[in-house]
C-alpha positions as a printed Julia matrix, in Angstrom:
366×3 Matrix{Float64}:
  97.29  -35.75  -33.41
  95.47  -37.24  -36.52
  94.22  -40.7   -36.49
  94.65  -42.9   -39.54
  92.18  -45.83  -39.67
  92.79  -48.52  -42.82
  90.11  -50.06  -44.51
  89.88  -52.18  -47.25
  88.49  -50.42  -49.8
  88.4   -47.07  -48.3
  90.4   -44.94  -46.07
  89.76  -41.78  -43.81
  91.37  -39.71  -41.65
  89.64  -38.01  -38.39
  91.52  -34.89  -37.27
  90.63  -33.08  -34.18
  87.04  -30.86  -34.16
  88.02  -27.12  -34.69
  85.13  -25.58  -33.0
  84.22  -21.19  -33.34
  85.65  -19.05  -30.69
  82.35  -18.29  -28.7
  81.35  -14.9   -28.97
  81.54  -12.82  -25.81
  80.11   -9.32  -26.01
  82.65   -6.54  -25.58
  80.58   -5.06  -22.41
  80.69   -8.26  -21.14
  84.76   -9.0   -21.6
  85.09   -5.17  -20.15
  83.19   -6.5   -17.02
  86.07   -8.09  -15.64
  89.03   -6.45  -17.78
  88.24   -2.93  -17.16
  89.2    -2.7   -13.47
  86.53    0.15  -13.32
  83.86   -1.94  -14.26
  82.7    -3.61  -10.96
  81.8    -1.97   -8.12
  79.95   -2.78   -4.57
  76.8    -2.95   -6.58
  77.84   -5.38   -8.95
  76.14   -9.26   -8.32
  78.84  -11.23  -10.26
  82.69  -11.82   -8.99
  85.4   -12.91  -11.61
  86.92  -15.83  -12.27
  90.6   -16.86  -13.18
  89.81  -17.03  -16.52
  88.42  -13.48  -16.15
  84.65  -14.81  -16.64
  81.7   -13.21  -15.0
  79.54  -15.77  -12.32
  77.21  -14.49  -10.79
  76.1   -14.15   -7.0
  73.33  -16.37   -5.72
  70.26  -15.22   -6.46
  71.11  -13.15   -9.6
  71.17  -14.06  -13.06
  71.69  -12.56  -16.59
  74.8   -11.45  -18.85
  76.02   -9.23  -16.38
  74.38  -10.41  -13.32
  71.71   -7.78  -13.29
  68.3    -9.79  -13.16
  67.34  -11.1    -9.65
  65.84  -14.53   -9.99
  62.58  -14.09   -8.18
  60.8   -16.65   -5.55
  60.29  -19.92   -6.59
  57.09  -20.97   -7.82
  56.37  -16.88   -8.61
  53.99  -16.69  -11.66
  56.18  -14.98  -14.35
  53.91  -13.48  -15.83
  52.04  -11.73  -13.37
  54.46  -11.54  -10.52
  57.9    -9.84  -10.19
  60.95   -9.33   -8.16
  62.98   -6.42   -7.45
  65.56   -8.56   -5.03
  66.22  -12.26   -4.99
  63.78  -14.17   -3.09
  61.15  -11.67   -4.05
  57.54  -12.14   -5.52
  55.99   -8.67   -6.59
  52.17   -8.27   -7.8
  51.48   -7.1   -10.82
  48.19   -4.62  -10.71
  45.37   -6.36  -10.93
  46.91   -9.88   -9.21
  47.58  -10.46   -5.68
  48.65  -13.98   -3.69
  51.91  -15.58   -2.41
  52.73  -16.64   -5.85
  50.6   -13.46   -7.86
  48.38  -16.44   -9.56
  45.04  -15.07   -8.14
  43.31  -12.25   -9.98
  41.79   -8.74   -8.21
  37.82   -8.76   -9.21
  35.81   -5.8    -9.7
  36.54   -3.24   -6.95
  32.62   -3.28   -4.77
  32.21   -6.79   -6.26
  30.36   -8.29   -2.98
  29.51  -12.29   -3.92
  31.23  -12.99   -7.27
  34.81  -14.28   -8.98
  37.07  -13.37  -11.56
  39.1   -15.46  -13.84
  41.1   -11.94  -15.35
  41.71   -8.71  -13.43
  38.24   -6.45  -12.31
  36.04   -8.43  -13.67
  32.78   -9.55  -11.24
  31.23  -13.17  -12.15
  27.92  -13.87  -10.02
  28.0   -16.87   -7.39
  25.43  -18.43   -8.5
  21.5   -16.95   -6.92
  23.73  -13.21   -7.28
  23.1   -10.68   -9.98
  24.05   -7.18  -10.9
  27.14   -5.18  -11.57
  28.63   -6.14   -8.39
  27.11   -9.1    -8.03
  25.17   -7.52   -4.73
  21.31   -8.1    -5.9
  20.13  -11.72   -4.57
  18.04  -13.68   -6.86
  14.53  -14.18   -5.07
  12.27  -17.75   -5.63
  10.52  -18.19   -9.01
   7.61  -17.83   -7.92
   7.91  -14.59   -5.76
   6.0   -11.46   -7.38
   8.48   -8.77   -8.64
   7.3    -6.18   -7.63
   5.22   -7.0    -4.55
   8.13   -9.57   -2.67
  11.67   -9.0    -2.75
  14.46  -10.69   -1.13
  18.06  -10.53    1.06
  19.67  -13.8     0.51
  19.26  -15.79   -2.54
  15.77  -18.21   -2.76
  13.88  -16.2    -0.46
  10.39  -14.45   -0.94
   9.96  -11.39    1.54
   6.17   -9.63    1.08
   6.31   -5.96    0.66
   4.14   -3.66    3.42
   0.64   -4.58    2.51
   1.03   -8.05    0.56
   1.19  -11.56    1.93
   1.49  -14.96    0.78
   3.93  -17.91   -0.17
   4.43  -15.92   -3.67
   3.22  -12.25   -2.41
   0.15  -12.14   -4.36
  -2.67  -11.58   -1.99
  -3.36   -8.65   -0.23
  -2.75   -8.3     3.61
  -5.51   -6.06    5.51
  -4.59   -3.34    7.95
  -3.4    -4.69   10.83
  -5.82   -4.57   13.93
  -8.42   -6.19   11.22
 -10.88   -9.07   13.69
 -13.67   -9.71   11.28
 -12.85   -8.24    7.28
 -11.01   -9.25    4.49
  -9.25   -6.78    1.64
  -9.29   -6.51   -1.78
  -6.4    -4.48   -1.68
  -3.68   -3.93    0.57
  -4.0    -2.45    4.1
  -7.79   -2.62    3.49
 -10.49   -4.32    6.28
 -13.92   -4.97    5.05
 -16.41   -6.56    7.21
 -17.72   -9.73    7.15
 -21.87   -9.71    7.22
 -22.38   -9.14   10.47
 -19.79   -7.06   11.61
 -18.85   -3.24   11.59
 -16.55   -0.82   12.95
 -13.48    0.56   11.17
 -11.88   -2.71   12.27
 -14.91   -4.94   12.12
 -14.63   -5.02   15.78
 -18.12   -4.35   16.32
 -20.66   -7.2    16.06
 -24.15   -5.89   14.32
 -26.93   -6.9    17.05
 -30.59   -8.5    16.37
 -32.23   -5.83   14.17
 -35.04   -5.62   17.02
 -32.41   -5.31   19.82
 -32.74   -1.92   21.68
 -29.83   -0.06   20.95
 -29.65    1.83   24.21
 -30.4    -0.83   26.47
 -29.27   -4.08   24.81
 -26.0    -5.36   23.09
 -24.43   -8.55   21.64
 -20.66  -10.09   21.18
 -21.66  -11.59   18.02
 -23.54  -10.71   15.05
 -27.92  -11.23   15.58
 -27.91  -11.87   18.91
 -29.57   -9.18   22.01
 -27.54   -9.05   25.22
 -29.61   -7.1    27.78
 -27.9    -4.68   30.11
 -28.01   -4.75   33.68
 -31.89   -3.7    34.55
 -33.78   -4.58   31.18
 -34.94   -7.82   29.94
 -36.78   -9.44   27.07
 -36.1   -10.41   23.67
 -35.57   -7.06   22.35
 -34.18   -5.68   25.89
 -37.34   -3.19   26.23
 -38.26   -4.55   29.85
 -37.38   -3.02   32.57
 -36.8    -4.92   36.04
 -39.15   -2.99   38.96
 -37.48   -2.91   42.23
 -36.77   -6.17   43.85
 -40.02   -7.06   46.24
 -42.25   -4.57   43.97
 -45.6    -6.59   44.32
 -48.4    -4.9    42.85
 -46.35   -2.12   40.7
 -44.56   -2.17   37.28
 -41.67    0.47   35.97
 -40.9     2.52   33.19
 -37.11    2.49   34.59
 -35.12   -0.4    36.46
 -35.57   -0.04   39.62
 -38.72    1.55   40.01
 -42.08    0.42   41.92
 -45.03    2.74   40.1
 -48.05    1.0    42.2
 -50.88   -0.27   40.04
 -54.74    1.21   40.56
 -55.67    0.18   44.29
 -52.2    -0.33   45.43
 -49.75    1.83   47.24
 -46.94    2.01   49.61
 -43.16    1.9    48.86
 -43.61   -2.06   47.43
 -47.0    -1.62   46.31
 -47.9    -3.95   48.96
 -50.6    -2.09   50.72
 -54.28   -2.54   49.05
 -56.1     1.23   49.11
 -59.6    -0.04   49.51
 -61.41    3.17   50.93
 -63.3     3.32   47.39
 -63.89   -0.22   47.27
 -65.37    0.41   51.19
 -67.68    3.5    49.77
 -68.34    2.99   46.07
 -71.12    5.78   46.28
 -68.6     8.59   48.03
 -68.19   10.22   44.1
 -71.25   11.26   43.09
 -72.88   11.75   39.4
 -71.49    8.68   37.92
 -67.49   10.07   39.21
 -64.41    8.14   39.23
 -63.46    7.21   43.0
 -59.45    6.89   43.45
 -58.29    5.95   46.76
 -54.85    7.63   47.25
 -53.54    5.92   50.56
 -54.45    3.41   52.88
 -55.93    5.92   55.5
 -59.63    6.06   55.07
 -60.82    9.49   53.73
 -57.74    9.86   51.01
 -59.77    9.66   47.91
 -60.34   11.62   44.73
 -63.13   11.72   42.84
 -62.64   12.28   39.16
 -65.51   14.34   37.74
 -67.17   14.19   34.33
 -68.01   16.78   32.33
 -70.54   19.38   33.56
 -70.39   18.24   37.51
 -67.52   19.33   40.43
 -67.39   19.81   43.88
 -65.65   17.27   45.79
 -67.35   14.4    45.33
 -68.55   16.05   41.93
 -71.95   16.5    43.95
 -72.6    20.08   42.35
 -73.81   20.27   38.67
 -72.99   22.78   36.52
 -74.55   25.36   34.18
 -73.48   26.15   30.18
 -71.95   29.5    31.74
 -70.0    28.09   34.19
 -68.88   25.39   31.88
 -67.89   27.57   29.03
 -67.04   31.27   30.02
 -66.11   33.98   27.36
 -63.99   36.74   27.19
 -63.7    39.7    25.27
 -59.37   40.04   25.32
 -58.04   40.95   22.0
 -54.27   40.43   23.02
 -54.76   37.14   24.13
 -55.9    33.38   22.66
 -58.46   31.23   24.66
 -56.65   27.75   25.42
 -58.79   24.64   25.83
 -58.27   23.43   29.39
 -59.01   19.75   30.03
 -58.61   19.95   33.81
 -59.23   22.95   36.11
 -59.18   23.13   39.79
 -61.33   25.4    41.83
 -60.81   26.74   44.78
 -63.89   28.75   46.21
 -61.77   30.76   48.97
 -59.94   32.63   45.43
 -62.1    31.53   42.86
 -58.18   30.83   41.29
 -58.1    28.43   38.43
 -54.98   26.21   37.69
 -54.02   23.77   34.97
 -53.68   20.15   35.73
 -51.83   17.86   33.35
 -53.86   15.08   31.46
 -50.7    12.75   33.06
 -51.53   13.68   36.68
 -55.17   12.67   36.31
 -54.58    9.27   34.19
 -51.65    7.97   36.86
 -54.59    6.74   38.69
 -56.34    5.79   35.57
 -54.4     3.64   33.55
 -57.01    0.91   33.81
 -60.09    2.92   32.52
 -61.61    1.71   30.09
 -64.7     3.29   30.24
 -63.7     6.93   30.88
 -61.06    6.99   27.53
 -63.45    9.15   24.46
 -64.59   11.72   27.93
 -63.27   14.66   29.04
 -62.88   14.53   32.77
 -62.65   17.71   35.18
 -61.37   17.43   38.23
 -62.86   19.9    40.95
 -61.83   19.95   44.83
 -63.89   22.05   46.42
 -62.68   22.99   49.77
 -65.21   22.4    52.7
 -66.44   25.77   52.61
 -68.24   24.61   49.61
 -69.75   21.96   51.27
C-alpha cells in the first residue's frame, strides 16, 4: 500500500522498496531440486524453501569446504575434515604458526621455512660451530661451547699462545711445542738429571742438584776421591773402601802391629841396603840391594860381567830388567815387578833416581 504524506509546499509519495531477485546459481538451485543431487556424502540438508544449510562444521555454496580448527593459521595450516588443522610443508605446531628450520640446523631459529639463524655465540651453515673467546688463538685453541678457549696438543695459556713442553719436563722450558730444554744446570732428555760440581768424581760421587758433590757410600772429600780404609785400620791407608794397605813398619790385619826387626838390627843389610821388616817375627826382613851388590843381605859385590851379561841370539831382543832374583841351587833368573819392590817403599826418598836389585840368596850361598 502507498503512503501519501502532505506537505505544504511539496508532496511525495513512498511506495514499497522493489528489491532484485537474488541470484542463485543453477548448480546450486539443482542441489535441492534435482532429487539426484544429494547423496550420503553430501554436508548440507534442505530446507522448506528448498535452500541448501549446511551441516556443522562445513561451509561453502554447496557445503563442500570443512571449516578447519579454530585458531588454525590459514595460511599455513589446513583441514581435510572439520575440526582439523593440517601442516603445510615447511610449518608444524597445534595451530601450523611455527616454521621447520634448516634440516641438521643444531642451535639456531627460523622466522620462514629451512632457514638456520645462529643463537647467538653459534656460527656456520647449521649453526653447529661455537664461537670461541676473543682472545683465543685460531689456530692454536679451539672450542665446544660458546666463550671457551681449549689449547690444542702442545700449546697452553689463557689465549693459547705459549708453548707447552713435553710432558715429563722437571727442569726445561720450550720454545716450541712439546719441546724441554734445560735450565743451566740440568740435563737429561727430561732435565731430570742435575749437572754435579765440575770437580766431582763421576764414578764415585753424585748430587740432587746442580754444583753440588754427593759422595757414595765408601769415598769422601770434596771431590769424592777418598776412600774410607776399613773401620779400626790404624797405621794403613786404601786405594779402595774398605781396605787396610799397612804403612812402612806396620803390619797385621789392622796395621796395628809395629815390624821393628830392622829398627832392632839397622846393620843386618849390608852395602848401604834397604832393610824391610815383613812381619812381626824377628828374622822376616828383606834387604833391598843397590846396584852392583846381592846376596841376602846384599853382602856379595858384584863384577861388570855379572852385572851386565851379553848374548849373541839373533831371534831374540835383550829386555832391561830392573829386578832379578837369584837362586844359586838353578842359577834361574825371574822378573820382579817395580810394584812388588816399592810396596815396602813408598816412603823412600832417598832410593827414587836408583835402580835397586833385589837378590835372595839361599843359605847355600852363605
Amino acid at each position: 500500500m502507498s503512503k501519501i504524506y502532505f506537505c505544504a509546499a511539496v508532496c511525495f509519495v513512498l511506495l514499497p522498496a522493489v528489491l532484485p531477485a537474488r541470484y542463485v546459481p543453477k548448480w546450486k538451485k539443482q542441489a535441492c531440486e534435482v532429487p539426484t543431487a544429494q547423496n550420503e556424502h553430501s554436508h548440507y540438508v534442505c530446507d522448506d524453501d528448498g535452500e541448501v544449510k549446511c551441516l556443522p562444521g562445513w561451509t561453502g555454496d554447496l557445503c563442500d569446504v570443512p571449516k578447519c580448527r579454530p585458531g588454525c593459521d590459514p595460511l599455513n595450516g589446513y583441514c581435510n575434515r572439520p575440526g582439523e588443522c593440517l601442516c603445510k610443508l615447511g610449518f608444524y605446531g597445534e595451530r601450523c604458526d611455527r616454521c621447520i628450520p634448516l634440516p641438521g640446523c643444531r642451535h639456531g631459529y627460523c622466522n620462514v621455512s629451512f632457514e638456520c639463524i645462529c643463537h647467538k655465540g653459534w656460527d656456520g651453515i647449521f649453526c653447529s660451530e661455537p664461537i670461541c673467546r676473543s682472545d683465543c688463538h685460531p689456530s692454536r685453541g679451539y672450542c665446544e661451547s660458546p666463550g671457551e678457549c681449549r689449547c690444542r696438543l702442545g700449546w697452553a695459556g689463557r689465549s693459547c699462545t705459549e708453548c707447552q713442553v713435553l710432558p715429563g719436563c722437571l727442569n726445561g722450558y720450550c720454545q716450541k711445542p712439546l719441546e724441554c730444554k734445560c735450565y743451566p744446570g740440568y740435563t737429561g732428555i727430561l732435565c731430570q738429571t742435575p749437572i754435579c760440581s765440575a770437580t766431582c768424581d763421576r764414578r764415585r760421587g753424585y748430587c740432587r742438584k746442580p754444583g753440588e758433590c754427593r759422595c757414595k757410600v765408601g769415598w769422601w772429600g770434596k771431590n769424592c776421591n777418598k776412600c774410607y780404609p776399613y773401620p779400626g785400620c790404624v797405621n794403613g791407608d786404601c786405594n779402595r773402601p774398605w781396605e787396610c794397605n799397612c804403612r812402612l813398619g806396620w803390619g797385621g790385619l789392622l796395621c796395628d802391629e809395629p815390624l821393628d826387626f830392622c829398627d832392632k838390627n839397622p846393620s843386618i843389610c849390608q852395602n848401604d841396603a834397604k832393610c824391610i821388616s815383613l812381619t812381626k817375627e824377628d828374622g822376616s826382613y828383606k834387604c833391598l840391594c843397590r846396584e852392583g851388590t846381592r846376596g841376602r843381605n846384599c853382602e856379595i859385590i858384584m863384577n861388570p860381567s855379572m852385572m851386565y851379561p851379553t848374548t849373541t841370539l839373533s831371534t831374540t831382543k835383550s829386555t832391561p830388567i830392573s829386578n832379578v832374583t837369584l837362586t844359586s841351587s838353578t842359577m834361574s833368573t825371574s822378573l820382579t815387578t817395580d810394584s812388588e819392590i816399592n810396596e815396602f817403599g813408598n816412603n823412600q826418598t832417598d832410593l827414587e833416581d836408583q835402580s835397586l836389585i833385589n837378590h835372595d840368596i839361599d843359605n847355600e850361598t852363605r
